[in-house]
Biotite code that builds the C-alpha atoms (Angstrom):
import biotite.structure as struc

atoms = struc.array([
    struc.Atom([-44.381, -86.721, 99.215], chain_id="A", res_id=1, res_name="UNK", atom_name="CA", element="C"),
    struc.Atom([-44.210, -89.802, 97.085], chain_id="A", res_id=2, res_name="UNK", atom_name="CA", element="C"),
    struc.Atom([-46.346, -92.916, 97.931], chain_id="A", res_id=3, res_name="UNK", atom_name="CA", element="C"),
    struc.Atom([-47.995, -96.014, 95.449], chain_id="A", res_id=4, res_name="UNK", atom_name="CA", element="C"),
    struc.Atom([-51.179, -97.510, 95.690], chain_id="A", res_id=5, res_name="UNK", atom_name="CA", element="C"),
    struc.Atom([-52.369, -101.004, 95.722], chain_id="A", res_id=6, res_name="UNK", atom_name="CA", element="C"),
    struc.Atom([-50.908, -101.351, 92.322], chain_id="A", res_id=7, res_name="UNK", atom_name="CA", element="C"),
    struc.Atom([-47.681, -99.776, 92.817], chain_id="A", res_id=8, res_name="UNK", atom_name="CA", element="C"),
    struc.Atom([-48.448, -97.161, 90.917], chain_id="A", res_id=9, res_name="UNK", atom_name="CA", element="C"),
    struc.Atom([-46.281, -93.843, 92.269], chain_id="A", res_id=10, res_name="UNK", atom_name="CA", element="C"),
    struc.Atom([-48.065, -90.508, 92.924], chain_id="A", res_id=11, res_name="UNK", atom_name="CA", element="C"),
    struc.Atom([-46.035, -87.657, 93.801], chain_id="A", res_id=12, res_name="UNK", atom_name="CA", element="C"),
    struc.Atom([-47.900, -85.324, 95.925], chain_id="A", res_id=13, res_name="UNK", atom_name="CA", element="C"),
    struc.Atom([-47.332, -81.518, 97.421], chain_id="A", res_id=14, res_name="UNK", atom_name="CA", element="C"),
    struc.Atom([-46.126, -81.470, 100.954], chain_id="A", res_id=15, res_name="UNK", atom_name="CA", element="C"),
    struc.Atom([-49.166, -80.170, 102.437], chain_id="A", res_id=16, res_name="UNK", atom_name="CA", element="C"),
    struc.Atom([-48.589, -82.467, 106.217], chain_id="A", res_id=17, res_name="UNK", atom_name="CA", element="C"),
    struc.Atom([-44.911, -79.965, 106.868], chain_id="A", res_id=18, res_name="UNK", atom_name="CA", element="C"),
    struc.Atom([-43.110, -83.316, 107.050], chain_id="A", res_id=19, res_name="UNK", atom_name="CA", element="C"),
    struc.Atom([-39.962, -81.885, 104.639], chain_id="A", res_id=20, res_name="UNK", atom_name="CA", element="C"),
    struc.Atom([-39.426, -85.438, 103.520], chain_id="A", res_id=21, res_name="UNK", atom_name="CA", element="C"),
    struc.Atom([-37.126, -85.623, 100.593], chain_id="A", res_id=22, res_name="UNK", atom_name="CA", element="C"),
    struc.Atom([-37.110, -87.754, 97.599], chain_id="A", res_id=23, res_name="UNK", atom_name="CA", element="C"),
    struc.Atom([-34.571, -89.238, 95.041], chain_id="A", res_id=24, res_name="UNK", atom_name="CA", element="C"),
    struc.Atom([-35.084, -89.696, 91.626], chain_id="A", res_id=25, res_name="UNK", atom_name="CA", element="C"),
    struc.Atom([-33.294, -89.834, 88.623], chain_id="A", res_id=26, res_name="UNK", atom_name="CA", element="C"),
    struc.Atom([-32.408, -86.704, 86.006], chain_id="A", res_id=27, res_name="UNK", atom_name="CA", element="C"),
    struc.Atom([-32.676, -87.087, 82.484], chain_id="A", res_id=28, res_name="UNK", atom_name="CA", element="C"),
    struc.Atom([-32.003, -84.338, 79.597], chain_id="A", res_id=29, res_name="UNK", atom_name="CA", element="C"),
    struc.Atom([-34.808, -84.196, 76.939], chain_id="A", res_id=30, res_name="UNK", atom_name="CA", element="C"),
    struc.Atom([-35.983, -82.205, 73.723], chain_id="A", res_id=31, res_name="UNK", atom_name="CA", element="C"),
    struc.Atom([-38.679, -79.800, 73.881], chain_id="A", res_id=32, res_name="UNK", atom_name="CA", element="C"),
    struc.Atom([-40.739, -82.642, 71.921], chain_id="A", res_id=33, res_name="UNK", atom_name="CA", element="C"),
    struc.Atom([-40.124, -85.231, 74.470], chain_id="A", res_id=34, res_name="UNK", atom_name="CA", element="C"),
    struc.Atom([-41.099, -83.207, 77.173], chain_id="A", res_id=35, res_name="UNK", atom_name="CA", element="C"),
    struc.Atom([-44.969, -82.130, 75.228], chain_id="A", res_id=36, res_name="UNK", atom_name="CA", element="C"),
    struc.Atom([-45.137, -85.971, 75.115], chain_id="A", res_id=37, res_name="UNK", atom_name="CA", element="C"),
    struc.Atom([-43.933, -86.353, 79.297], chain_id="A", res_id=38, res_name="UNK", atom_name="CA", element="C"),
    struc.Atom([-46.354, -83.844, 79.605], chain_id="A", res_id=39, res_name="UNK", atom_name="CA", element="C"),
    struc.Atom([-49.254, -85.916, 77.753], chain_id="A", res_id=40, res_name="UNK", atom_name="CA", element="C"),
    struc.Atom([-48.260, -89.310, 79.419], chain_id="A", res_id=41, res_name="UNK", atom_name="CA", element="C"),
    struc.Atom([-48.757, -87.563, 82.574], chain_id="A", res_id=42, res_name="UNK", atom_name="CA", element="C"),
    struc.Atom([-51.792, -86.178, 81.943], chain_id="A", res_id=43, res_name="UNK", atom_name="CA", element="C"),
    struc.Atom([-50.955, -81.950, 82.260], chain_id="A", res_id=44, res_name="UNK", atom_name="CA", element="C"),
    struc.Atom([-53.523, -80.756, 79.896], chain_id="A", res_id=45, res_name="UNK", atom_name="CA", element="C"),
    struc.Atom([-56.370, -82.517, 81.663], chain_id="A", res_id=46, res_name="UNK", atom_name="CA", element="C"),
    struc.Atom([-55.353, -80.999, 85.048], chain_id="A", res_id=47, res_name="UNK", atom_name="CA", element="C"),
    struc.Atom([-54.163, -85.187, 86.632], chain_id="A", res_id=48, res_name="UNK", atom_name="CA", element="C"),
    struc.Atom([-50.385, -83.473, 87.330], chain_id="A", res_id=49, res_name="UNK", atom_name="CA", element="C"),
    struc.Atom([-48.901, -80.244, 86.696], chain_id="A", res_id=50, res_name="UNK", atom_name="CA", element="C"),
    struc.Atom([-45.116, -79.788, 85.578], chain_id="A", res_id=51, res_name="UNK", atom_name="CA", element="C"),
    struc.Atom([-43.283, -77.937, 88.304], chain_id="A", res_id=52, res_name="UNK", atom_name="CA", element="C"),
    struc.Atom([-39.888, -76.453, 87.783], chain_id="A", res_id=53, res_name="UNK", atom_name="CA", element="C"),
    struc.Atom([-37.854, -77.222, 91.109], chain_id="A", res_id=54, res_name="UNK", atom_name="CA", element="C"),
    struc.Atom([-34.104, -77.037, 92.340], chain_id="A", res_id=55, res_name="UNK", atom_name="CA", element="C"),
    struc.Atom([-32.109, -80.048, 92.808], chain_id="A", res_id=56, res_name="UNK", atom_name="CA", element="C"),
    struc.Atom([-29.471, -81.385, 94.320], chain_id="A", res_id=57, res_name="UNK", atom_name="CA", element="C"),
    struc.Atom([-27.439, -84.199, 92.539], chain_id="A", res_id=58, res_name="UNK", atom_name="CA", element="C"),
    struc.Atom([-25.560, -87.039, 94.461], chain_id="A", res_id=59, res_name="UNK", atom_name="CA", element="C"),
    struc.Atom([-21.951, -84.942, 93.605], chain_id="A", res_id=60, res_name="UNK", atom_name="CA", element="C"),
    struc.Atom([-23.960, -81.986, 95.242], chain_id="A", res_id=61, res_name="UNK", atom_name="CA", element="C"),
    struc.Atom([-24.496, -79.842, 91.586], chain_id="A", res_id=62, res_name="UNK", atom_name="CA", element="C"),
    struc.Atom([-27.353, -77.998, 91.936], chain_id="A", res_id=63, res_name="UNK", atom_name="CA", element="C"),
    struc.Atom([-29.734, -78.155, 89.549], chain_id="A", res_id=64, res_name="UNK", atom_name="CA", element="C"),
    struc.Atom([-32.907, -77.023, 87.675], chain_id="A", res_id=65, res_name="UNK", atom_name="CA", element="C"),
    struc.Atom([-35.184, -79.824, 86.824], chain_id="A", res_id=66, res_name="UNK", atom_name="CA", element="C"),
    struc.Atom([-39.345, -80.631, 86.307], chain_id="A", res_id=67, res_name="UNK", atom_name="CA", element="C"),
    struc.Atom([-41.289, -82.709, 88.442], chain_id="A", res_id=68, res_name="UNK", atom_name="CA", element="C"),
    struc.Atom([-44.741, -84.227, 87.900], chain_id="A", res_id=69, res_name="UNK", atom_name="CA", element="C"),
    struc.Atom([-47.013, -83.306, 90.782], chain_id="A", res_id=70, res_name="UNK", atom_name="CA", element="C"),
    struc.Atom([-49.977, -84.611, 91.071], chain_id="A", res_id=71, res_name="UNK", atom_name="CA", element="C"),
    struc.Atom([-52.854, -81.587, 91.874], chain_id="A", res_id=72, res_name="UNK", atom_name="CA", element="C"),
    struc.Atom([-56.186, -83.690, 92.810], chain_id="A", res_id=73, res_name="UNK", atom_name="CA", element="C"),
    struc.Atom([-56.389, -84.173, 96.826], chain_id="A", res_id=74, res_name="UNK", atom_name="CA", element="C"),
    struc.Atom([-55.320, -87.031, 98.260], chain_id="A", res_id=75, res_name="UNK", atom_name="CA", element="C"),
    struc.Atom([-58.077, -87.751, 101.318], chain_id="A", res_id=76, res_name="UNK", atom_name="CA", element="C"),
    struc.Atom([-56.141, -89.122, 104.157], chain_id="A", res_id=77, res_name="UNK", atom_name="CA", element="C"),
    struc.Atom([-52.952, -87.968, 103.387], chain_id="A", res_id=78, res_name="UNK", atom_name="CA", element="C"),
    struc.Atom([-51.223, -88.670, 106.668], chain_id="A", res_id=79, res_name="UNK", atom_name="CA", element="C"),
    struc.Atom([-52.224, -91.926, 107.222], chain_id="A", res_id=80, res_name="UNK", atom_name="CA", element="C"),
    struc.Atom([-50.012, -93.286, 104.204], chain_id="A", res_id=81, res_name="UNK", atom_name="CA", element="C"),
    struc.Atom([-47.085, -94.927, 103.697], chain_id="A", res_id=82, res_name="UNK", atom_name="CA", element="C"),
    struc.Atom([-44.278, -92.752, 101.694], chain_id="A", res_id=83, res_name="UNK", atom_name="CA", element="C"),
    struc.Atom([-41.313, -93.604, 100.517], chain_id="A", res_id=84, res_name="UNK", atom_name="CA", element="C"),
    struc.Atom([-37.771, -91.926, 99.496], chain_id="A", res_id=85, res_name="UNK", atom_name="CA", element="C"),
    struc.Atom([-37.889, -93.196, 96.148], chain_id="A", res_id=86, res_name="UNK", atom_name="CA", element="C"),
    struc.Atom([-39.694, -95.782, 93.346], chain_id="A", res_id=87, res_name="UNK", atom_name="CA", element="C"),
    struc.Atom([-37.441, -98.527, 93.430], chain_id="A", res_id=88, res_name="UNK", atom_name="CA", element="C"),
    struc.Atom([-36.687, -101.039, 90.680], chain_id="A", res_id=89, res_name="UNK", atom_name="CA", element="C"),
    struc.Atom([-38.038, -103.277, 93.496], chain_id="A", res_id=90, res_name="UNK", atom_name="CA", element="C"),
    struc.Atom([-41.310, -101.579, 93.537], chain_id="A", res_id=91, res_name="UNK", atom_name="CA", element="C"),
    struc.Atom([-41.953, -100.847, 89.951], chain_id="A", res_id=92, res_name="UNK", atom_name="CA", element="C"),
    struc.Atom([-41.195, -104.843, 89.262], chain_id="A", res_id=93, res_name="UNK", atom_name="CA", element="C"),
    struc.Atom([-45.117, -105.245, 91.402], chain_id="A", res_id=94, res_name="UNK", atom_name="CA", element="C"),
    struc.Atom([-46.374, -102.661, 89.209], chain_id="A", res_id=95, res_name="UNK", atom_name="CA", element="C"),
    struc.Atom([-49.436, -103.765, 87.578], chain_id="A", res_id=96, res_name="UNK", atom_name="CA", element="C"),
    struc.Atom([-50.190, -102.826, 83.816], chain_id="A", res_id=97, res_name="UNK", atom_name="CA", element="C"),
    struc.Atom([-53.990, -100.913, 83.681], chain_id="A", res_id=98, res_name="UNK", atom_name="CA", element="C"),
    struc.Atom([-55.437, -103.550, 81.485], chain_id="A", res_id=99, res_name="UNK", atom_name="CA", element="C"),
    struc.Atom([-54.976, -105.944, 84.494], chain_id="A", res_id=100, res_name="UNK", atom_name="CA", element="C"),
    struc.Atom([-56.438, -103.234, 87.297], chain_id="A", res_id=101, res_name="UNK", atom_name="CA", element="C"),
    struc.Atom([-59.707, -103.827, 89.213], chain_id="A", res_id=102, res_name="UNK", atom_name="CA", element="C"),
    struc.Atom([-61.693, -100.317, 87.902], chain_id="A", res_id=103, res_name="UNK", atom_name="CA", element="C"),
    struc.Atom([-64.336, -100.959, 90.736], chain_id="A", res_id=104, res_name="UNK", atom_name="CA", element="C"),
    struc.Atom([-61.138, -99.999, 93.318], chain_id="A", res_id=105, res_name="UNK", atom_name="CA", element="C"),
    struc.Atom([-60.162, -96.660, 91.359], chain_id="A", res_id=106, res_name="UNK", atom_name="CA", element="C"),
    struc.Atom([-60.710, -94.101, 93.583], chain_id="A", res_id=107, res_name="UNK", atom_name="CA", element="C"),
    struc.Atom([-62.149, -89.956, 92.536], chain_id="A", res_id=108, res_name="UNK", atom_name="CA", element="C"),
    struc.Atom([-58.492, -88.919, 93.305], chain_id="A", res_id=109, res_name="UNK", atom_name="CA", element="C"),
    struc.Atom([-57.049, -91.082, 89.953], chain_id="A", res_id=110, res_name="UNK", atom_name="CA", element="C"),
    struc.Atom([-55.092, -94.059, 92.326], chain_id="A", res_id=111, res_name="UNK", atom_name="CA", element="C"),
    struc.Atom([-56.655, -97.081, 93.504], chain_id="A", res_id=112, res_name="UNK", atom_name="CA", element="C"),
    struc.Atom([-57.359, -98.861, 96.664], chain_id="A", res_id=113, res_name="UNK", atom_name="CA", element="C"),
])
């Protein structure tokens, strides 16, 4: 399930509500190097998201190995959000940058309210 908070920042969380909702994203081929520093930016070693390999399914229906991000804190009231298909160029152009955040709405699951 993918949702953003207040800042439009996107959290991609296990299916734990048994909705099946699906997701697009896009695929990109990296280097074992580029993937230790995914793995940084996203925080694996501190336990924020853990690197999942899943299947795929491309637009020309390939089928595909690929990694996802997954976030592993709970999310408290997970059905009561909002969750979209997919993290649109739309939605990442309201993203705001951390320096400009309010820390006072960060919340003990990492996103912000």
């Amino acid at each position: 399930l993918l949702f953003t908070d207040c800042y439009q920042v996107p959290y991609l969380v296990a299916d734990t509500l048994g909705s099946g909702k699906q997701i697009q994203g896009e695929l990109f081929e990296v280097d074992p190097g580029t993937l230790e520093k995914l793995d940084e930016l996203e925080g694996v070693a501190s336990g924020r998201y853990a690197r999942e390999e899943i299947q795929v399914t491309t637009s020309e229906g390939k089928g595909l190995t690929a990694f996802l991000y997954l976030m592993k804190n709970a999310v408290p009231d997970l059905d009561k959000r909002d969750f979209i298909p997919e993290y649109t160029k739309e939605i990442n152009q309201r993203w705001v940058p951390p320096e400009d955040r309010d820390p006072s709405r960060k919340q003990p699951w990492g996103g912000f309210e």
